[in-house]
C-alpha positions in Angstrom: 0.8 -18.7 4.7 3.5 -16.3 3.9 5.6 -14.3 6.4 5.4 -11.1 4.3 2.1 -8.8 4.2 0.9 -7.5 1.1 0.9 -3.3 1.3 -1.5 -1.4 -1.2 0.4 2.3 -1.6 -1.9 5.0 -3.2 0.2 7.7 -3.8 0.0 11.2 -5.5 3.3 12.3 -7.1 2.6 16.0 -7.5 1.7 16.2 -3.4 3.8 13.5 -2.2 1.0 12.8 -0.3 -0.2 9.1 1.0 -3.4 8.7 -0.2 -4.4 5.6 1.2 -2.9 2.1 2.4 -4.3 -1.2 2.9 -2.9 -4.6 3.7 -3.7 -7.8 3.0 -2.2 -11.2 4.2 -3.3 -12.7 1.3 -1.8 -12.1 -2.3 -5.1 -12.8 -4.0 -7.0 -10.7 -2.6 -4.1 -8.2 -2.6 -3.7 -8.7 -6.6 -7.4 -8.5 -7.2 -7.5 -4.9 -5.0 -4.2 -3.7 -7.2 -6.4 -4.2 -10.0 -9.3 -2.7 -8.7 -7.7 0.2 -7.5 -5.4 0.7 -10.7 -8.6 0.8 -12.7 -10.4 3.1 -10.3 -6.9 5.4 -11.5 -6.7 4.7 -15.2 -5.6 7.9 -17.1 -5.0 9.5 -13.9 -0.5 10.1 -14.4 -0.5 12.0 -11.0 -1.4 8.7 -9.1 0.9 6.0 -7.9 -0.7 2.6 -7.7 1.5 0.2 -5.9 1.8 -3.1 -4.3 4.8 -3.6 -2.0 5.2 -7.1 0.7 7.3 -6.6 3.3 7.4 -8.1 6.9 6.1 -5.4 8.4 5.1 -1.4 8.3 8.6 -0.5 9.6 10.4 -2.7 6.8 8.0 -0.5 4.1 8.9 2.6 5.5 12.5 2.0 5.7 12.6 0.1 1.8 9.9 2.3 0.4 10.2 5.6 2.7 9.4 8.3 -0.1 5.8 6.9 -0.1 6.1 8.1 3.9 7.7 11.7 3.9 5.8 13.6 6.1 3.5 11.3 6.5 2.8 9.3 9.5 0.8 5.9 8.8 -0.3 3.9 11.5 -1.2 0.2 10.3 -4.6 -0.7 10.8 -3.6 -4.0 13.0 -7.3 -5.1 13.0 -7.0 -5.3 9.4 -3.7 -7.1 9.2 -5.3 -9.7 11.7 -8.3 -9.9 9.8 -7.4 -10.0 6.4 
């Protein structure tokens, strides 16, 4: 198991808004929802599909924090447990 969690960043660049984020713990399953979700946005040049790992939420916002401005995201820690 790796020490890094897997962060799925929906993002639209004309808001800067946060449209969703999930984690995983698992790269597999984080790759197969990048895809997913990157379909689900084909065509769509306003949208931002990305997957980030990082150690933790803080690390993301500090490496990645443009995907944050405004924005406050509290990690679904359920999720992370349970992923």
């Amino acid at each position: 198991m790796s020490d890094f969690i897997h962060f799925l960043l929906v993002f639209n660049r004309t808001s800067g808004e946060l449209i969703s984020i999930d984690s995983f713990e698992e790269q597999d399953l984080a790759t197969s929802a990048l895809s997913v979700s990157e379909r689900s946005h084909e065509g769509d040049e306003q949208i931002e599909v990305v997957l980030i790992s990082a150690d933790s939420i803080d690390t993301l916002k500090k490496t990645h924090g443009h995907y944050f401005s405004g924005v406050e995201v509290k990690p679904d820690y359920n999720k992370l447990l349970n992923a």
